[in-house]
C-alpha atoms as one frame of an Amber mdcrd trajectory, in Angstrom:
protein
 -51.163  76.737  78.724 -53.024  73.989  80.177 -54.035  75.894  83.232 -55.591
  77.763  80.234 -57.585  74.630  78.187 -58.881  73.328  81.440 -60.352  76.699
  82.358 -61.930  77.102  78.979 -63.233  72.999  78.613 -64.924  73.355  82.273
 -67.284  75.706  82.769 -67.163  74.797  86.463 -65.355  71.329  88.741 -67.519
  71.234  91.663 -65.916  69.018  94.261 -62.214  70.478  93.035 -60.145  72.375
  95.305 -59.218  75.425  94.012 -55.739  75.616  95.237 -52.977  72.946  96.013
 -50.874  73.509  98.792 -47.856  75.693  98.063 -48.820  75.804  94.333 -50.732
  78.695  92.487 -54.157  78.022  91.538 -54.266  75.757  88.723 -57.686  77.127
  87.849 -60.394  79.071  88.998 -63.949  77.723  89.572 -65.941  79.188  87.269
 -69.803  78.781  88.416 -70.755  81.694  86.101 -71.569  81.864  83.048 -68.649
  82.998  80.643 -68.519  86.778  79.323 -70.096  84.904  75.710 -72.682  82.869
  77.126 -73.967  86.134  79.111 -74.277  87.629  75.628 -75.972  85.272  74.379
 -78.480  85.192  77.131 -78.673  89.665  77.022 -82.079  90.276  75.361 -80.263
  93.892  74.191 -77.289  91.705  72.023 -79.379  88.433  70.906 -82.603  89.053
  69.567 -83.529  85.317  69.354 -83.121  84.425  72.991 -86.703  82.985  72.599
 -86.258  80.855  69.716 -83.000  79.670  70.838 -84.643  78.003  74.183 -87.922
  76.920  72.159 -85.484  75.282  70.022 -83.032  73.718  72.750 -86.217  72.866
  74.955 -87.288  70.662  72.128 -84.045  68.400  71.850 -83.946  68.203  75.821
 -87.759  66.785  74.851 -87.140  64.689  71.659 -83.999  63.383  72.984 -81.887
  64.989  70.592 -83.547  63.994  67.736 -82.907  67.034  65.293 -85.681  65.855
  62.566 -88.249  66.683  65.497 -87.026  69.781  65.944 -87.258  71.022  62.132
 -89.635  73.669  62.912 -87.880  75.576  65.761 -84.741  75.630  64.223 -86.699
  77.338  60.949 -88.328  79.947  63.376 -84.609  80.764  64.844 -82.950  80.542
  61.417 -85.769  83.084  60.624 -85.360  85.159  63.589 -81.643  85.503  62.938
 -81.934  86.628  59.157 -84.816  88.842  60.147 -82.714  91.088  62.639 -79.503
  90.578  60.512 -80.957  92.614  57.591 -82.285  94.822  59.758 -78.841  95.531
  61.628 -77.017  95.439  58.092 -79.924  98.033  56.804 -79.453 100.455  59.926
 -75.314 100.054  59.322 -76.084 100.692  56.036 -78.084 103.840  56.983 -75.465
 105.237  59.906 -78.060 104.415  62.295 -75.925 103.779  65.714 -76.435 101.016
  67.781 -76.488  98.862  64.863 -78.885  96.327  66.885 -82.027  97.790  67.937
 -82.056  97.679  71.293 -84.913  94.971  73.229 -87.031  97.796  73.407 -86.862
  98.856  70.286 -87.160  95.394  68.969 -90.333  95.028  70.965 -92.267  97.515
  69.433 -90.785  96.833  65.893 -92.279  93.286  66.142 -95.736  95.211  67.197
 -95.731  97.217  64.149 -95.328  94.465  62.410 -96.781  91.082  64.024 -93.981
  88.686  64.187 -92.914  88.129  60.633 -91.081  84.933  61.153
């Protein structure tokens, strides 16, 4: 179980051997990304991959100062709700996927100009 937390709570130990002598590995060094974080980062899954690094970019900026930040987080809040009723309309529909895919998504926001 706590081979378990510590390979979940580190993303990676640089410097850490991987192995002790005559044990089994207590963990493995993860350098990549988790199976979530990739998600997050696959334009086909998360349609707000922009707004979520505009929005990130400006805390690294504003040192973390949210009140700085008030406007990206509107245009991702946006973003989200946006795509959400669109994925809920296309469930609603039978459409399959329920997420448009980047493509897809592209020329949707052409149709349309970017409505958030």
């Amino acid at each position: 179980m706590f081979t378990e937390v510590l390979q979940r709570a580190a993303p990676f130990r640089l410097g850490l051997p991987r192995t002790r002598p005559g044990t089994e590995p207590r963990y493995e060094c993860l350098s990549r990304m988790s199976r979530h974080a990739q998600q997050l980062r696959d334009h086909d899954i998360n349609p707000c991959v922009e707004e979520t690094d505009a929005s990130r970019k400006c805390m690294d900026d504003n040192n973390y100062k949210k009140d700085m930040c008030t406007a990206y987080f509107l245009k991702y809040k946006n973003c989200r709700k946006f795509w959400h009723d669109i994925m809920m309309q296309r469930k609603r529909n039978g459409v399959k996927p329920e997420m448009p895919s980047a493509e897809e998504r592209r020329k949707i926001l052409e149709s349309m100009g970017k409505p958030y």
